[in-house]
C-alpha positions in Angstrom: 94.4 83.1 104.3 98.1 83.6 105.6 97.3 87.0 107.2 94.9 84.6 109.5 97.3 82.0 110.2 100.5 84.7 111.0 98.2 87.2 113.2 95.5 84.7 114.9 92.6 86.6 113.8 90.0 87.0 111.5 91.0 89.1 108.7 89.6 91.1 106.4 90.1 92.5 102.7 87.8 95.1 101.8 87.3 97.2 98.5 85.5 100.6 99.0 81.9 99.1 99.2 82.3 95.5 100.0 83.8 92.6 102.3 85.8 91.1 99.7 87.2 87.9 101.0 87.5 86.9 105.2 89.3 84.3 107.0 89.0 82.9 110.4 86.1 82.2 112.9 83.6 84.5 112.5 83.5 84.7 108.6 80.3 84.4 108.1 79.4 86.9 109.3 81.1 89.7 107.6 82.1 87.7 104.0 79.8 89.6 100.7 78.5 92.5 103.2 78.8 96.4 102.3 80.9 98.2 104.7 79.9 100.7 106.8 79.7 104.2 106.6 82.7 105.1 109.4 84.7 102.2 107.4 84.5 104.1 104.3 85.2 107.3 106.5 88.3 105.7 107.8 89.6 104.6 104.3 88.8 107.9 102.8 91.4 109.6 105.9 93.9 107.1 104.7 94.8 106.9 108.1 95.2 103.6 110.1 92.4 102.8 112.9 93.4 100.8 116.2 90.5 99.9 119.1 90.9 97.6 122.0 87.4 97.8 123.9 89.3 96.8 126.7 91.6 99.8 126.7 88.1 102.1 126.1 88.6 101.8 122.2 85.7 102.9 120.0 85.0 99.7 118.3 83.9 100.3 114.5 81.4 98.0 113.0 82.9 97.0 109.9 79.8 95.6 107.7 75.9 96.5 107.7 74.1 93.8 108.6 77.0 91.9 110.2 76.6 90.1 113.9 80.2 90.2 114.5 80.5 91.2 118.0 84.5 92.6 117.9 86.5 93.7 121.4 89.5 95.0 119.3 90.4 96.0 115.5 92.7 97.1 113.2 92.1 98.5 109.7 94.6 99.4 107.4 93.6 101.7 104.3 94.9 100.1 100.9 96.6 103.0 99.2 98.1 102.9 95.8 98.6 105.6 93.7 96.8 108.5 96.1 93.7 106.4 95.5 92.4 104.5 98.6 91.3 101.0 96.8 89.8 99.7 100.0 91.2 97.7 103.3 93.2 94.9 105.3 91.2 94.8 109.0 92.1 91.9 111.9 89.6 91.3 114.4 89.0 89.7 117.6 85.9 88.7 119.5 88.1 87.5 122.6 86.8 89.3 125.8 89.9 91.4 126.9 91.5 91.4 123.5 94.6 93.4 122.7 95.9 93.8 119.3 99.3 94.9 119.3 102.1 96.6 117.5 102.9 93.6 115.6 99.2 92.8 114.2 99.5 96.8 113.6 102.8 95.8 111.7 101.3 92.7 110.0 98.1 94.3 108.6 100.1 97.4 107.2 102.8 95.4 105.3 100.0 93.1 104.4 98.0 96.3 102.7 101.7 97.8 101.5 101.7 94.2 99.4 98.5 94.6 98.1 98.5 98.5 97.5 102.2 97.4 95.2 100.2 95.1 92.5 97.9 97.9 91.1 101.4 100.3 91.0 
């Protein structure tokens, strides 16, 4: 997965009720599992979501069932067509991490790609 290689974390594609496809360390772990109730709260407020535990970020569990320990996230609602069709999300598990405007910048284009093909 590019988004892996360009940002240097695990990353995420998620429809509304699943982990669709995950690449990186740590894939495992989240790859085929529903999402979470405050995911699917997120995506529904198309709105962006950005935590860094080490800035006092609320970290958001992103699938049920998932022993994915994250210290900061991203996820990006998928919107095409006023319909929310699911998510990008980078993760770390780095103590101290800090995703930053340009993960924010990558994930959001990344999802901008995505929400384009079902236009």
């Amino acid at each position: 997965m590019r988004l892996v290689q360009q940002s240097g974390h695990l990353a995420a594609i998620l429809d509304t009720d699943t982990v669709l496809s995950v690449g990186g360390a740590g894939k495992r772990s989240l790859v085929g599992k529903s999402i979470t109730d405050k995911v699917t709260e997120i995506m529904a407020a198309r709105q962006s979501y950005l935590a860094n535990k080490s800035e006092g970020g609320e970290i958001v569990p992103i699938a049920n069932d998932s022993d994915y320990a994250a210290t900061a996230e991203i996820i990006v609602p998928i919107v095409a067509g006023g319909d929310c069709l699911g998510a990008v999300v980078l993760l770390s598990n780095e103590e101290g991490a800090v995703l930053e405007s340009n993960a924010v910048k990558l994930a959001r284009l990344t999802a901008d790609i995505i929400a384009n093909q079902f236009e």
